[in-house]
C-alpha positions in Angstrom: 0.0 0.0 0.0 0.9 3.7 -0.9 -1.3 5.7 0.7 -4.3 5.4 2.4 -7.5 7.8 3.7 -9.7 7.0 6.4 -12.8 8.4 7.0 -12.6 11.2 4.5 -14.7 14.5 4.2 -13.9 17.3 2.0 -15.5 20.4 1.8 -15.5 23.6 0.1 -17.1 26.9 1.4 -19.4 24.8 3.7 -20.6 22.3 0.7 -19.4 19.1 1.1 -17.7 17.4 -1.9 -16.8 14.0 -1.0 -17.5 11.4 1.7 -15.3 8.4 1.5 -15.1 5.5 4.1 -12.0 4.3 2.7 -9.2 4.8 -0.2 -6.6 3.0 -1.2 -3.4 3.2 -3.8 -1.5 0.4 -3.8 1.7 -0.4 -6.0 1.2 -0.7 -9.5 -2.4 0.8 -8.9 -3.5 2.9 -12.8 -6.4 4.8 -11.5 -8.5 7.1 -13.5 -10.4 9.6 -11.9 -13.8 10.6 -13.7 -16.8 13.1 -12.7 -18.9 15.9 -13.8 -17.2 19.3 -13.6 -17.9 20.6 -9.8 -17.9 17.0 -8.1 -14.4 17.7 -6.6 -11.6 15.4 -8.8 -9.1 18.8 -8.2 -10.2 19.0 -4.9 -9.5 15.0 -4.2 -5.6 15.3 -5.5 -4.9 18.2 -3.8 -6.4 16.8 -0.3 -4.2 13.4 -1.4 -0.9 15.4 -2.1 -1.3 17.0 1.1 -1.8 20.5 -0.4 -5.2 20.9 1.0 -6.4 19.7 4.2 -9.6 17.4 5.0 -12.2 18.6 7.1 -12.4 15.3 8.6 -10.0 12.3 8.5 -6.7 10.3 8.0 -4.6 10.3 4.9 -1.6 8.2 5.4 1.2 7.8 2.8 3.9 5.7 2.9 5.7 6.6 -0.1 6.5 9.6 -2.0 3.6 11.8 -3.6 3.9 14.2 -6.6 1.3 16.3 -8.3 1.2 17.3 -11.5 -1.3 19.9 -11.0 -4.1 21.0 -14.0 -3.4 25.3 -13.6 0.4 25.5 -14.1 2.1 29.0 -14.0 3.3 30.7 -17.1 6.5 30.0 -17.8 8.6 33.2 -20.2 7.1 32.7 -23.9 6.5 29.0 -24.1 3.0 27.4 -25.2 0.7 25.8 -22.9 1.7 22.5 -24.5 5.7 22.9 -23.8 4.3 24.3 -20.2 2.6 21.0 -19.4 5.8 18.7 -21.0 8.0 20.4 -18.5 5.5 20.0 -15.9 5.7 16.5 -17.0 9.1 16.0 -17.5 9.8 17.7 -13.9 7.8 14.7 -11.9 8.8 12.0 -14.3 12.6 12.9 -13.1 12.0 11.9 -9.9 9.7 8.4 -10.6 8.1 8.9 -7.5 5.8 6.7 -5.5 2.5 8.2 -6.2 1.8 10.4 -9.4 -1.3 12.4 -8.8 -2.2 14.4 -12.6 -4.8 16.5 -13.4 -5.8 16.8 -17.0 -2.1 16.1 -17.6 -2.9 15.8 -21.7 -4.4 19.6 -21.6 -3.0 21.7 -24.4 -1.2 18.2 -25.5 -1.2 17.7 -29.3 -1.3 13.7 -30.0 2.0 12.9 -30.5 3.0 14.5 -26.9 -0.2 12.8 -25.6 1.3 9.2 -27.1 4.6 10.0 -25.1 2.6 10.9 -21.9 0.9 7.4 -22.2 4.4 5.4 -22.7 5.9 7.7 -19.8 2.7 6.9 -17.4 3.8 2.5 -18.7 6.8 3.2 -17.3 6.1 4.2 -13.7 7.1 2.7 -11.2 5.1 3.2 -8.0 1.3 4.1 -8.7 -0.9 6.6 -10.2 -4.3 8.7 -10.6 -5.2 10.9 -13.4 -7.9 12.8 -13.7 -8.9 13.8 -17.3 -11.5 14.1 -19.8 -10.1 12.2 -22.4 -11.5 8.7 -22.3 -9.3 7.5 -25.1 -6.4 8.2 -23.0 -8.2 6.7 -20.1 -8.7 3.8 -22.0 -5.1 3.1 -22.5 -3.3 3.9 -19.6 -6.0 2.9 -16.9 -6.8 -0.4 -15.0 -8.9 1.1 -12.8 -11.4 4.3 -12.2 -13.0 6.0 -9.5 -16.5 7.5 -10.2 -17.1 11.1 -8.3 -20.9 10.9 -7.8 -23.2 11.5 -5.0 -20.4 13.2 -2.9 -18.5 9.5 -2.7 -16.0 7.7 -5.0 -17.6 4.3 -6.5 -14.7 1.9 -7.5 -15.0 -0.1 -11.1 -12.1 -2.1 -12.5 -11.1 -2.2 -15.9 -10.2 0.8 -18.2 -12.8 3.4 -19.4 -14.6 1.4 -21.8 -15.1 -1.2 -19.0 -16.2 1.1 -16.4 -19.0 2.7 -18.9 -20.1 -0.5 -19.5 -20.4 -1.4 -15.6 -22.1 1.9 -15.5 -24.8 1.0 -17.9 -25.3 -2.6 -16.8 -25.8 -0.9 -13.1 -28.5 1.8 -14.5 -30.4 -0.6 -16.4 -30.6 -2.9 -13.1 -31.6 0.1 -11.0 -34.3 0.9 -13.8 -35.6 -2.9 -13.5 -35.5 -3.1 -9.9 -37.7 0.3 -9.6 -40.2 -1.3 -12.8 -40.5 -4.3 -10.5 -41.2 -2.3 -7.1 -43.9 -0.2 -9.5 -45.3 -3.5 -10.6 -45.1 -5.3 -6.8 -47.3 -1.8 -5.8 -49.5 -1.5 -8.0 -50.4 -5.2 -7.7 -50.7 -4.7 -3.6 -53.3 -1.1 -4.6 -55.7 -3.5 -6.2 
């Protein structure tokens, strides 16, 4: 195990974001991060790295922890794609334990995106990316955490796997509530 948090909650401005029993990296861990805009992905990397703290609970790491973080500052003249590969190339000198990225393929064009991918199969501890880009997802990813409902929900499998779990879940919730309507309106009459 890389790091662990216990009895997380994380809020912002009084809202709470996230509620989480229990999380867990372990070594050789691929995990994508997915959720609507506002369900608190940033938030989640930043209260891992240590940057921000929890309002309640343990986060316990016992190896090293580097974020590569979405907003990066300007840096003289260069392009918000030659900002991100030094961003990139900065944590990837150090192969730390625990790589925490935020949209790391932002203002990436696909060649740099394809040498972020066979970077991210080279590391050695663990890792969690957050990103909108499910093709990328799909390759570099055995594993994704769902934000929803201010919790994480964990699927295995890339991106394509997960949506699939997703589905098969929703169309079992949508039976299960038919049935209950059908178990009712059988006890009415």
């Amino acid at each position: 195990m890389l790091l662990q948090a216990k009895q997380l909650t994380i809020s912002v401005k009084a809202k709470t974001l996230l509620k989480v029993e229990s999380l867990e990296i372990n070594e050789g861990d691929r995990v994508g991060l997915v959720g609507k805009n506002g369900t608190g992905k940033t938030t989640l990397l930043h209260t891992l790295s240590g940057d921000l703290e929890p309002e309640q609970g343990e986060i316990f790491t016992y190896a090293t922890v580097s974020l590569l973080p979405q907003l990066k500052e300007q840096i003289g003249h260069l392009s918000g794609g030659e900002i991100t590969q030094n961003y990139i190339q900065a944590v990837f000198s150090k192969q730390n334990g625990v790589l925490l990225a935020d949209e790391p393929t932002t203002h990436l064009d696909q060649k740099h995106i394809e040498w972020l991918e066979k970077l991210l199969a080279k590391w050695q501890g663990a890792f969690i990316v957050a990103s909108h880009d499910r093709a990328f997802l799909d390759t570099v990813c055995t594993k994704i955490w769902e934000i929803s409902n201010e919790t994480v929900h964990e699927y295995t499998g890339n991106y394509e796997a997960y949506r699939i779990q997703k589905q098969q879940a929703i169309q079992q919730q949508k039976e299960a509530y038919e049935n209950y309507q059908l178990k009712k309106q059988q006890l009415e009459r």
